[in-house]
Phi, psi and omega in degrees: 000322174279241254323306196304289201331314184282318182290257207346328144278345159290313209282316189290317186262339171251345179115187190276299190282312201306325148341270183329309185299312187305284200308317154300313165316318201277293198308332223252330190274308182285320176305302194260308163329322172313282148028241179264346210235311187271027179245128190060031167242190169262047193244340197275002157251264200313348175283318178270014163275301177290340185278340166330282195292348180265299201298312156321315210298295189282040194244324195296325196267319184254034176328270220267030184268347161334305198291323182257338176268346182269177186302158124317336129313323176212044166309310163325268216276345156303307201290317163310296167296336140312291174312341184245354149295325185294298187331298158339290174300278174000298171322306166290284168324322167282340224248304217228354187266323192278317164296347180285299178321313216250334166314267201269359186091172208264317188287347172248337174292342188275344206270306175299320181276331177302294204314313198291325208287320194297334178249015162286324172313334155275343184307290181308331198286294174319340165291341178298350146266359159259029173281168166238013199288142185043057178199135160336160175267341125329318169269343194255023200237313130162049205236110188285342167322291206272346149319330143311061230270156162294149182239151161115198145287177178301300195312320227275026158288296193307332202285337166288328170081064108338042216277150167248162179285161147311000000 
């Protein structure tokens, strides 16, 4: 509940991605303290408390971008793909985090999971021309219709059949 709570207050003041990014950073800052510095002492409960909260924070930012960045036409199906990536990873985490534990150990899986957030961050950083943070709801949905102010009367849409928004 404190992760959502912070991206929420995050998403409003940095955006989405930038979210994402702090939140791959935390994991990557807690994953090698985990590590290195913090292992098999009790500092290893509050570090899996905070790794709680960076994963909520960043799960928080990227619920819903299927749904707000794509075109209005194939929102659905951003969202169908997302949902089936998300599956995939899932997928990948039972199948494979427990044999990686037992090949290299709990200090290199972690090393590893540090490795991959370092390297979503430029992946996250590239997502920064679909934020939609400081763009009309018109611009940022991609819809050249609605994008377009009407010229004319409310009707003048119809006669192509055409409907325009209010």
């Amino acid at each position: 509940m404190v992760g959502s709570c912070l991206a929420w207050g995050a998403i409003d003041r940095i955006g989405r991605i930038w979210s994402t990014v702090a939140a791959l950073i935390g994991f990557v800052v807690v994953y090698v303290v985990w590590a290195t510095v913090a292992y098999g002492t009790t500092w290893l409960i509050p570090l899996y408390c905070l790794l709680g909260v960076v994963t909520w924070w960043g799960a928080a930012a990227c619920w819903p971008l299927p749904s707000e960045l794509a075109p209005t036409a194939v929102r659905g199906h951003a969202q169908g793909l997302g949902s089936g990536l998300q599956r995939v990873s899932i997928g990948v985490n039972v199948l494979f985090i427990p044999h990686e534990l037992v090949w290299i150990g709990f200090r290199a899986t972690l090393l590893v999971a540090a490795g991959i957030s370092v390297l979503l961050i430029p992946l996250a950083l590239w997502g920064r021309q679909f934020e939609p943070a400081q763009k009309s709801l018109e611009i940022a949905s991609g819809d050249e219709l609605l994008a377009v102010p009407a010229a004319g009367s409310p009707d003048a849409g119809m006669a192509a059949g055409v409907v325009l928004s209010p």
